[in-house]
C-alpha positions, 0 to 999 in steps of 0.5 A: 387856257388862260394862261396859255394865251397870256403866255403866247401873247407877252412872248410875240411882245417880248420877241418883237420889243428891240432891246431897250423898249417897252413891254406894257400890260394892263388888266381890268373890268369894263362893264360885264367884260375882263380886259388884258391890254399888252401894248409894245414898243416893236414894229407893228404887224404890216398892213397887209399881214393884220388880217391873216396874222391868226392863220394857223402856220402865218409867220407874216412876210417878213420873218425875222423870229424862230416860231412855227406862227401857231401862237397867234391862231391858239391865242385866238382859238382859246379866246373864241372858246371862251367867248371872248374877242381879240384884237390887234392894233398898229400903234403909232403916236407921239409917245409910243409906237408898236402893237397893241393886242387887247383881249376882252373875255366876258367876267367871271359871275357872267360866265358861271350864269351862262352855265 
């Protein structure tokens, strides 16, 4: 499942990075909780598109890539039944703009005790 999610997740940033930008992935510990952080140089998702962009079959209203717009809706499944969180953020700064996903799932020794 995990690596369903991370695929789905670098795929949308891949396709949506014009040529010459930037992909940028990070992966760490914060308190009881594992962080993958996937920031990119594309445009963003529009403002009114941020809050149905995990709709199953939502490809946002503006469609510019092939895609059925269910790799959103699976991340989102996978992570909830993980007992995680997703979210998505526009970026837009002096030093980088574009979309910011940033997924926090509960550690490992945390899930093996919930069991």
């Amino acid at each position: 499942m995990i690596a369903a999610m991370v695929r789905n997740l670098l795929d949308n940033a891949v396709r949506f990075t014009p040529q010459g930008g930037r992909v940028d992935v990070g992966v760490y510990g914060e308190g009881s909780e594992a962080v993958l952080q996937i920031e990119d140089s594309g445009p963003g998702i529009p403002p009114d598109d941020i809050n149905r962009i995990f709709e199953p079959f939502f490809r946002g209203s503006r469609p510019t890539e092939d895609g059925t717009g269910l790799g959103l809706s699976i991340v989102k499944r996978i992570v909830a039944r993980l007992g995680g969180s997703i979210e998505l953020e526009n970026m837009s700064g002096a030093t980088m703009t574009g979309l910011r996903a940033v997924v926090r799932l509960p550690a490992a020794r945390e899930a093996e005790a919930a069991r």
